[in-house]
C-alpha positions in Angstrom: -8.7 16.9 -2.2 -12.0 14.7 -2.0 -12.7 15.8 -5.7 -10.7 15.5 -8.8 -13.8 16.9 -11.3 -16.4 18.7 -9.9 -19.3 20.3 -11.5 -20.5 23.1 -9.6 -24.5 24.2 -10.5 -25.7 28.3 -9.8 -28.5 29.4 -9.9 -29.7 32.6 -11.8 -31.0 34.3 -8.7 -27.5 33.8 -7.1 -25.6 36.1 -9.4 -28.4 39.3 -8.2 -27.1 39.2 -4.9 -29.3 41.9 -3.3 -30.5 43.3 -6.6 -33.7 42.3 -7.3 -32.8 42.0 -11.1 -29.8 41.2 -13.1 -26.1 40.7 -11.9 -24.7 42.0 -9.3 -20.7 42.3 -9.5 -19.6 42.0 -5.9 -21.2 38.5 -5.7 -19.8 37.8 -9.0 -16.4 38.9 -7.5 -16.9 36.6 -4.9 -17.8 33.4 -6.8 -14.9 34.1 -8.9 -12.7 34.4 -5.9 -14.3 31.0 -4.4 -14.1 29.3 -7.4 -10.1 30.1 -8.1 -8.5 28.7 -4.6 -10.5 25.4 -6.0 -8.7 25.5 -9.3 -5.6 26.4 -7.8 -5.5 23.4 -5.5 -5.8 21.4 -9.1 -9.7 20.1 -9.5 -10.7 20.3 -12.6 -14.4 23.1 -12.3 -17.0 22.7 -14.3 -20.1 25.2 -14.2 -24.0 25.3 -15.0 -25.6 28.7 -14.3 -29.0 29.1 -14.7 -30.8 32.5 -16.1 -33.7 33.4 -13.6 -32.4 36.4 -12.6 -32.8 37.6 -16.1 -35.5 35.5 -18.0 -37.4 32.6 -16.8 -38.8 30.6 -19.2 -41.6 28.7 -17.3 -42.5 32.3 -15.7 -43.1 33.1 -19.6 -44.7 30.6 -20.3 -47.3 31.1 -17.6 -48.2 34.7 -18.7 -49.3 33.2 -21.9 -46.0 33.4 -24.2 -45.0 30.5 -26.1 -43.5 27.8 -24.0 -41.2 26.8 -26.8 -39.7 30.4 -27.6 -40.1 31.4 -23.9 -37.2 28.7 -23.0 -35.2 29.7 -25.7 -35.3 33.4 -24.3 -34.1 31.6 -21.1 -31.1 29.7 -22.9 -29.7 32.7 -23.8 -30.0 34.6 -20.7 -28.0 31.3 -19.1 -25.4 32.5 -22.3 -25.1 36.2 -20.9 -24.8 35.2 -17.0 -22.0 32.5 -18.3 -20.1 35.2 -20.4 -20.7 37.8 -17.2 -18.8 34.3 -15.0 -16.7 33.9 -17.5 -15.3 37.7 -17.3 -15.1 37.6 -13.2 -13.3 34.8 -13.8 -10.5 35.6 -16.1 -10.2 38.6 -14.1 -9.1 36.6 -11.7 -6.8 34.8 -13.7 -8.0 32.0 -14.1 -8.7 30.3 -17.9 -12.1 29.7 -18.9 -14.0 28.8 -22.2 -17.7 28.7 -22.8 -19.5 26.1 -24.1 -23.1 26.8 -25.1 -25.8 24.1 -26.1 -27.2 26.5 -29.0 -25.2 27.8 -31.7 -23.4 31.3 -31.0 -20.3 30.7 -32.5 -19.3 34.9 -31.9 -20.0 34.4 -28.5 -19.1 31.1 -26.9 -17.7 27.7 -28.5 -20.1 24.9 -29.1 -20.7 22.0 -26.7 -18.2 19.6 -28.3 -17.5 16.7 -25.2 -13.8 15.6 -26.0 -13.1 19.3 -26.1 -14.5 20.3 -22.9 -12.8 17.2 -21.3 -9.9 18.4 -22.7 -10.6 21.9 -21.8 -10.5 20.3 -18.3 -7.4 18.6 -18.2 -5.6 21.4 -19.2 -6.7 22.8 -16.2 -9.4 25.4 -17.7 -12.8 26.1 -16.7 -15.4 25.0 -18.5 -19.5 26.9 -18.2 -21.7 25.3 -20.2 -24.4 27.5 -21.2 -27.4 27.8 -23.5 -29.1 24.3 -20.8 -29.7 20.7 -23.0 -30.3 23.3 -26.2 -33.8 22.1 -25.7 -37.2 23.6 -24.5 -38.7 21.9 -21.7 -35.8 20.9 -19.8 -34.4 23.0 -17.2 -30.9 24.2 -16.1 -30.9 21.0 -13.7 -31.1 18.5 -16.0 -28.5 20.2 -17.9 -26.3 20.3 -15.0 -26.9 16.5 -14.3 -26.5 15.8 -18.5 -23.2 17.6 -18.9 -21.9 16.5 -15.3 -22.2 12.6 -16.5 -21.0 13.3 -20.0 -18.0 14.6 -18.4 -17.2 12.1 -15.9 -17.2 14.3 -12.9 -17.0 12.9 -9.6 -20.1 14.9 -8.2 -22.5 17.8 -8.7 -22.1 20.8 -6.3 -25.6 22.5 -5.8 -25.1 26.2 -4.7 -27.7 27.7 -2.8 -29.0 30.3 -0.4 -29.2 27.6 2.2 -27.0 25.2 3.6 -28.4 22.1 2.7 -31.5 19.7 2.5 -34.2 20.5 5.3 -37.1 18.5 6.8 -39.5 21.8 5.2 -38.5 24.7 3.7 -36.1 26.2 7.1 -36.9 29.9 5.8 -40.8 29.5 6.7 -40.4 26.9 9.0 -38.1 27.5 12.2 -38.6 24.0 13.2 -37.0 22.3 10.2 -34.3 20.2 10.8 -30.9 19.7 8.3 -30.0 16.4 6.7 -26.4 15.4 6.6 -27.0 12.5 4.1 -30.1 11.2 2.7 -30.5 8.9 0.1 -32.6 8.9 -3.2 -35.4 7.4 -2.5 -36.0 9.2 1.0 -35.7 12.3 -1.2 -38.5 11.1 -3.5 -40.4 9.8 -0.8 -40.4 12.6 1.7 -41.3 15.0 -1.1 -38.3 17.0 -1.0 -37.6 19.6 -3.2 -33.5 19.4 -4.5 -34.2 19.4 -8.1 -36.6 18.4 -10.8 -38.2 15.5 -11.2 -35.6 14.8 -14.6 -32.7 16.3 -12.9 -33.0 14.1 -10.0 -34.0 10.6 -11.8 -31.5 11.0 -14.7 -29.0 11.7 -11.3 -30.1 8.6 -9.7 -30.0 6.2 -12.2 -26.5 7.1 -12.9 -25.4 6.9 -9.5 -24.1 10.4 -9.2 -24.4 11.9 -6.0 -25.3 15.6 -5.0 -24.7 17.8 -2.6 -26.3 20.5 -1.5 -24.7 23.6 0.1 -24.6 27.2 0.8 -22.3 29.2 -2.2 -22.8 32.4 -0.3 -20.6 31.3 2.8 -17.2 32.6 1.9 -15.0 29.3 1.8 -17.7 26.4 1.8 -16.6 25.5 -1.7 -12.9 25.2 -0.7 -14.4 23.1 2.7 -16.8 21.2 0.5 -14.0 19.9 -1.3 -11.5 19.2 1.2 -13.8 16.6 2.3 -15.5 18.6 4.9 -19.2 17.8 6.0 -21.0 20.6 4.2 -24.2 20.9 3.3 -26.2 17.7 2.7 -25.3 14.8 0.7 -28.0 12.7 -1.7 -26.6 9.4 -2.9 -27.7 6.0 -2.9 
Protein backbone atom coordinates (compact mmCIF):
# COMPACT_ATOMS: atom_id res chain seq x y z
CA UNK A 1 0.00 0.00 0.00
CA UNK A 2 1.23 3.63 -0.84
CA UNK A 3 -0.52 4.81 2.49
CA UNK A 4 -0.13 3.62 6.03
CA UNK A 5 -2.61 6.62 7.53
CA UNK A 6 -4.80 8.30 5.40
CA UNK A 7 -7.34 10.80 6.19
CA UNK A 8 -10.06 10.80 3.81
CA UNK A 9 -12.29 14.42 3.67
CA UNK A 10 -16.42 14.20 2.39
CA UNK A 11 -18.18 16.57 1.78
CA UNK A 12 -21.83 17.12 3.11
CA UNK A 13 -23.39 17.21 -0.35
CA UNK A 14 -21.78 13.73 -1.01
CA UNK A 15 -23.81 11.80 1.47
CA UNK A 16 -27.39 13.23 -0.61
CA UNK A 17 -26.53 11.30 -3.52
CA UNK A 18 -29.40 12.26 -5.76
CA UNK A 19 -31.56 13.74 -2.96
CA UNK A 20 -31.56 17.16 -2.99
CA UNK A 21 -31.54 17.18 0.91
CA UNK A 22 -30.23 15.03 3.62
CA UNK A 23 -28.64 11.42 3.46
CA UNK A 24 -29.18 9.17 1.15
CA UNK A 25 -28.46 5.41 2.28
CA UNK A 26 -27.36 3.76 -0.94
CA UNK A 27 -24.41 6.16 -1.27
CA UNK A 28 -23.77 5.80 2.37
CA UNK A 29 -23.80 1.97 1.62
CA UNK A 30 -21.30 2.60 -0.88
CA UNK A 31 -18.76 4.76 0.98
CA UNK A 32 -18.93 2.23 3.72
CA UNK A 33 -18.25 -0.51 1.31
CA UNK A 34 -15.26 1.64 -0.26
CA UNK A 35 -13.98 2.53 2.82
CA UNK A 36 -13.81 -1.29 4.36
CA UNK A 37 -11.52 -3.04 1.43
CA UNK A 38 -9.09 0.05 2.63
CA UNK A 39 -9.18 -0.98 6.16
CA UNK A 40 -9.05 -4.42 5.45
CA UNK A 41 -5.78 -4.16 3.49
CA UNK A 42 -4.51 -2.59 7.04
CA UNK A 43 -4.32 1.54 6.52
CA UNK A 44 -5.22 3.10 9.33
CA UNK A 45 -8.87 5.65 7.90
CA UNK A 46 -9.38 8.62 9.31
CA UNK A 47 -12.61 10.80 8.20
CA UNK A 48 -13.81 14.59 8.05
CA UNK A 49 -17.36 14.93 6.81
CA UNK A 50 -18.75 18.09 6.30
CA UNK A 51 -22.62 19.06 7.02
CA UNK A 52 -23.92 21.01 3.74
CA UNK A 53 -26.31 18.76 2.94
CA UNK A 54 -27.98 19.48 6.16
CA UNK A 55 -26.97 23.04 7.45
CA UNK A 56 -24.51 25.38 6.03
CA UNK A 57 -23.36 27.69 8.22
CA UNK A 58 -22.02 30.50 5.86
CA UNK A 59 -25.48 30.00 3.76
CA UNK A 60 -26.94 31.13 7.41
CA UNK A 61 -25.07 33.52 7.85
CA UNK A 62 -25.83 35.18 4.56
CA UNK A 63 -29.67 35.23 5.20
CA UNK A 64 -28.99 37.36 8.07
CA UNK A 65 -28.59 34.66 11.10
CA UNK A 66 -25.80 35.02 13.46
CA UNK A 67 -22.54 33.98 11.97
CA UNK A 68 -21.38 32.67 15.29
CA UNK A 69 -24.57 30.39 16.17
CA UNK A 70 -25.04 29.68 12.35
CA UNK A 71 -21.67 27.54 12.44
CA UNK A 72 -22.43 25.98 15.41
CA UNK A 73 -25.84 24.76 13.75
CA UNK A 74 -23.33 23.49 11.05
CA UNK A 75 -20.92 21.57 13.69
CA UNK A 76 -23.55 19.57 14.64
CA UNK A 77 -25.04 18.68 11.42
CA UNK A 78 -21.21 17.45 10.68
CA UNK A 79 -22.07 15.28 14.25
CA UNK A 80 -25.32 13.67 12.71
CA UNK A 81 -23.74 12.85 9.05
CA UNK A 82 -20.61 11.30 11.25
CA UNK A 83 -22.98 9.21 13.53
CA UNK A 84 -25.21 8.32 10.03
CA UNK A 85 -21.04 7.07 8.64
CA UNK A 86 -20.47 5.77 11.60
CA UNK A 87 -23.73 3.34 11.46
CA UNK A 88 -22.99 2.35 7.54
CA UNK A 89 -19.90 1.54 8.78
CA UNK A 90 -20.29 -0.82 11.64
CA UNK A 91 -22.81 -2.37 9.49
CA UNK A 92 -20.25 -3.36 7.59
CA UNK A 93 -18.15 -4.53 10.26
CA UNK A 94 -15.86 -2.47 10.51
CA UNK A 95 -15.01 -0.58 14.14
CA UNK A 96 -15.42 3.02 14.41
CA UNK A 97 -15.55 5.74 17.18
CA UNK A 98 -16.46 9.29 16.89
CA UNK A 99 -14.68 11.97 17.91
CA UNK A 100 -16.46 15.43 17.98
CA UNK A 101 -14.65 18.94 18.43
CA UNK A 102 -17.75 20.12 20.78
CA UNK A 103 -18.86 18.39 23.73
CA UNK A 104 -21.61 15.62 23.24
CA UNK A 105 -20.46 13.18 25.50
CA UNK A 106 -24.13 10.94 24.83
CA UNK A 107 -23.35 11.00 21.38
CA UNK A 108 -19.69 10.81 20.34
CA UNK A 109 -16.32 10.79 22.46
CA UNK A 110 -14.34 13.95 22.68
CA UNK A 111 -11.43 14.88 20.48
CA UNK A 112 -8.68 13.58 22.74
CA UNK A 113 -5.35 13.08 20.11
CA UNK A 114 -3.41 10.04 21.87
CA UNK A 115 -6.79 8.44 21.91
CA UNK A 116 -7.67 8.69 18.34
CA UNK A 117 -4.05 7.68 17.47
CA UNK A 118 -4.60 4.93 19.42
CA UNK A 119 -7.96 4.40 18.09
CA UNK A 120 -5.93 4.07 14.90
CA UNK A 121 -3.47 1.66 15.61
CA UNK A 122 -5.79 -0.66 16.80
CA UNK A 123 -7.04 -0.63 13.60
CA UNK A 124 -10.45 1.44 14.16
CA UNK A 125 -11.84 4.24 12.32
CA UNK A 126 -11.74 7.33 13.57
CA UNK A 127 -14.58 10.55 12.10
CA UNK A 128 -13.94 13.44 13.62
CA UNK A 129 -16.87 15.55 13.79
CA UNK A 130 -18.29 18.84 15.31
CA UNK A 131 -14.96 20.81 12.56
CA UNK A 132 -12.03 22.82 14.79
CA UNK A 133 -15.11 23.38 17.55
CA UNK A 134 -14.84 26.91 16.35
CA UNK A 135 -16.98 29.42 14.28
CA UNK A 136 -15.38 30.68 11.33
CA UNK A 137 -13.35 27.85 10.20
CA UNK A 138 -14.68 25.38 7.93
CA UNK A 139 -14.67 21.54 7.61
CA UNK A 140 -11.37 21.95 5.44
CA UNK A 141 -9.33 23.38 7.90
CA UNK A 142 -10.51 20.86 10.23
CA UNK A 143 -9.65 18.11 7.92
CA UNK A 144 -6.10 19.64 7.36
CA UNK A 145 -5.88 20.39 11.61
CA UNK A 146 -6.76 16.80 12.59
CA UNK A 147 -4.86 15.18 9.58
CA UNK A 148 -1.44 16.87 10.94
CA UNK A 149 -2.32 16.27 14.55
CA UNK A 150 -2.47 12.68 13.62
CA UNK A 151 0.50 12.14 11.55
CA UNK A 152 -1.23 10.89 8.53
CA UNK A 153 0.64 10.51 5.49
CA UNK A 154 -1.92 12.50 3.20
CA UNK A 155 -5.33 13.98 2.90
CA UNK A 156 -7.78 12.26 0.45
CA UNK A 157 -10.28 14.92 -1.00
CA UNK A 158 -13.51 13.19 -2.19
CA UNK A 159 -15.41 14.74 -4.80
CA UNK A 160 -17.85 14.80 -7.61
CA UNK A 161 -14.99 15.21 -9.95
CA UNK A 162 -11.87 13.47 -10.67
CA UNK A 163 -9.42 15.92 -9.83
CA UNK A 164 -7.98 19.51 -10.26
CA UNK A 165 -9.10 21.20 -13.69
CA UNK A 166 -7.76 24.18 -15.65
CA UNK A 167 -11.67 25.82 -14.96
CA UNK A 168 -14.44 24.33 -13.46
CA UNK A 169 -14.78 20.97 -16.31
CA UNK A 170 -18.74 20.98 -15.51
CA UNK A 171 -19.22 24.48 -17.29
CA UNK A 172 -16.27 24.38 -19.20
CA UNK A 173 -15.84 21.38 -21.76
CA UNK A 174 -12.47 22.70 -22.65
CA UNK A 175 -10.88 22.29 -19.24
CA UNK A 176 -8.01 20.23 -18.96
CA UNK A 177 -7.04 17.71 -15.66
CA UNK A 178 -3.85 18.21 -13.71
CA UNK A 179 -2.02 15.09 -12.62
CA UNK A 180 0.25 17.07 -10.21
CA UNK A 181 0.51 20.64 -9.47
CA UNK A 182 2.30 22.17 -6.87
CA UNK A 183 1.23 24.82 -4.13
CA UNK A 184 2.03 27.77 -5.36
CA UNK A 185 0.67 27.08 -9.10
CA UNK A 186 -2.50 26.36 -7.11
CA UNK A 187 -2.47 29.74 -5.46
CA UNK A 188 -1.37 31.34 -8.46
CA UNK A 189 -3.70 30.01 -11.07
CA UNK A 190 -6.60 30.81 -8.71
CA UNK A 191 -7.71 27.33 -8.29
CA UNK A 192 -10.30 26.43 -6.16
CA UNK A 193 -9.19 22.93 -3.93
CA UNK A 194 -9.90 24.31 -0.57
CA UNK A 195 -9.92 27.47 1.53
CA UNK A 196 -7.66 29.88 1.78
CA UNK A 197 -6.75 28.35 5.68
CA UNK A 198 -7.24 24.83 4.68
CA UNK A 199 -4.78 25.20 1.96
CA UNK A 200 -1.95 27.46 3.67
CA UNK A 201 -2.08 25.56 7.05
CA UNK A 202 -1.61 22.32 4.36
CA UNK A 203 1.30 23.94 2.71
CA UNK A 204 3.28 25.07 5.34
CA UNK A 205 3.17 21.67 6.85
CA UNK A 206 4.18 19.97 3.84
CA UNK A 207 1.17 17.68 3.52
CA UNK A 208 0.13 16.93 0.26
CA UNK A 209 -3.48 16.47 -1.19
CA UNK A 210 -5.10 14.75 -3.49
CA UNK A 211 -8.00 15.29 -5.23
CA UNK A 212 -10.28 12.57 -6.64
CA UNK A 213 -13.60 11.28 -7.53
CA UNK A 214 -15.30 9.14 -4.15
CA UNK A 215 -18.24 8.37 -6.38
CA UNK A 216 -16.19 5.92 -8.74
CA UNK A 217 -16.68 2.56 -7.17
CA UNK A 218 -12.91 1.49 -6.33
CA UNK A 219 -10.85 4.85 -6.76
CA UNK A 220 -10.22 4.77 -3.05
CA UNK A 221 -8.86 1.25 -3.08
CA UNK A 222 -6.76 2.54 -6.65
CA UNK A 223 -5.83 5.74 -4.89
CA UNK A 224 -4.12 3.88 -2.35
CA UNK A 225 -2.44 1.25 -4.17
CA UNK A 226 -0.40 3.88 -5.56
CA UNK A 227 -2.36 4.36 -8.61
CA UNK A 228 -2.52 7.85 -10.50
CA UNK A 229 -5.91 9.12 -9.46
CA UNK A 230 -7.14 12.12 -9.38
CA UNK A 231 -4.70 15.05 -8.96
CA UNK A 232 -1.99 15.52 -6.61
CA UNK A 233 -0.99 19.08 -4.79
CA UNK A 234 2.43 19.00 -3.06
CA UNK A 235 5.37 21.01 -3.06
Amino acid sequence: MHYKRILLKLSGEALMGTKQYGIDAQRLSEYAEEIKEVVDKGIEVAIVIGGGNIFRGLAGASNGMDRVQADHMGMLATVINGLALQSALELQGVQTRLQSAIKINEVAEPFIRRRAMRHLEKGRVVIFGGGTGNPYFTTDSAAVLRAIEIEADVILKGTRVDGIYTSDPEKDKTATKFDTITFKDVLTKGLKVMDTTAFTLSQENELPIVVFDMNKKGNLMKLVSGENIGTVVNL
